[in-house]
C-alpha positions as CSV (number, residue, x, y, z in Angstrom):
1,X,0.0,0.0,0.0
2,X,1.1,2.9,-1.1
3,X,1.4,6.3,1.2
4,X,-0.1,9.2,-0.3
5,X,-0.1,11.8,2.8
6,X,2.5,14.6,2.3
7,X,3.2,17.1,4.2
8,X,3.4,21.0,3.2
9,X,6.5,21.0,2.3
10,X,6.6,18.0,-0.2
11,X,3.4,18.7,-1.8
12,X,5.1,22.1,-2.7
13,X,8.1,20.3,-4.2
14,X,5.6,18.2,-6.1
15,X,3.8,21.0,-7.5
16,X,6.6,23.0,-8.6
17,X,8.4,19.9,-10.2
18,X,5.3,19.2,-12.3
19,X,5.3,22.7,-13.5
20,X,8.8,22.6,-14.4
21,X,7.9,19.7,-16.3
22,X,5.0,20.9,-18.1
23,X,6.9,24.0,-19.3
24,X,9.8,22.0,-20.6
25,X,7.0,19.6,-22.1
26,X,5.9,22.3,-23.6
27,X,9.0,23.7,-24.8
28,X,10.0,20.9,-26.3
29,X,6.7,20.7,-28.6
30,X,7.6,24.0,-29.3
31,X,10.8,23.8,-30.7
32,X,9.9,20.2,-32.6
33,X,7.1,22.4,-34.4
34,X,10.0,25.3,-35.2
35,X,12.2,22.8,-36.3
36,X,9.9,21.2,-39.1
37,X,9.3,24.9,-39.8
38,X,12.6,25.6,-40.9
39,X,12.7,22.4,-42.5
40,X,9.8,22.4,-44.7
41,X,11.0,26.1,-45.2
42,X,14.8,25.0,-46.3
43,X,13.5,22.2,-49.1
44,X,11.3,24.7,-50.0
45,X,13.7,27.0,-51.5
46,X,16.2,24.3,-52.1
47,X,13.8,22.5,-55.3
């Protein structure tokens, strides 16, 4: 059985590592998107 009381102080720690990852989530979606960008971009004016 699993314990899922935390105190304060670890639910903070919690929180703000699961909006660290969100935002690097999210950075790295952004910056796959850019890179197809400049891909699609580049054989564009390659042909």
């Amino acid at each position: 059985m699993v314990n899922t009381v935390y105190s304060d102080e670890e639910r903070g720690t919690q929180d703000k590592e699961s909006k660290e990852e969100s935002i690097l989530a999210m950075l790295g979606i952004i910056g796959t998107i850019l890179n197809l960008l400049v891909i699609i971009f580049v054989y564009i004016y390659t042909t």
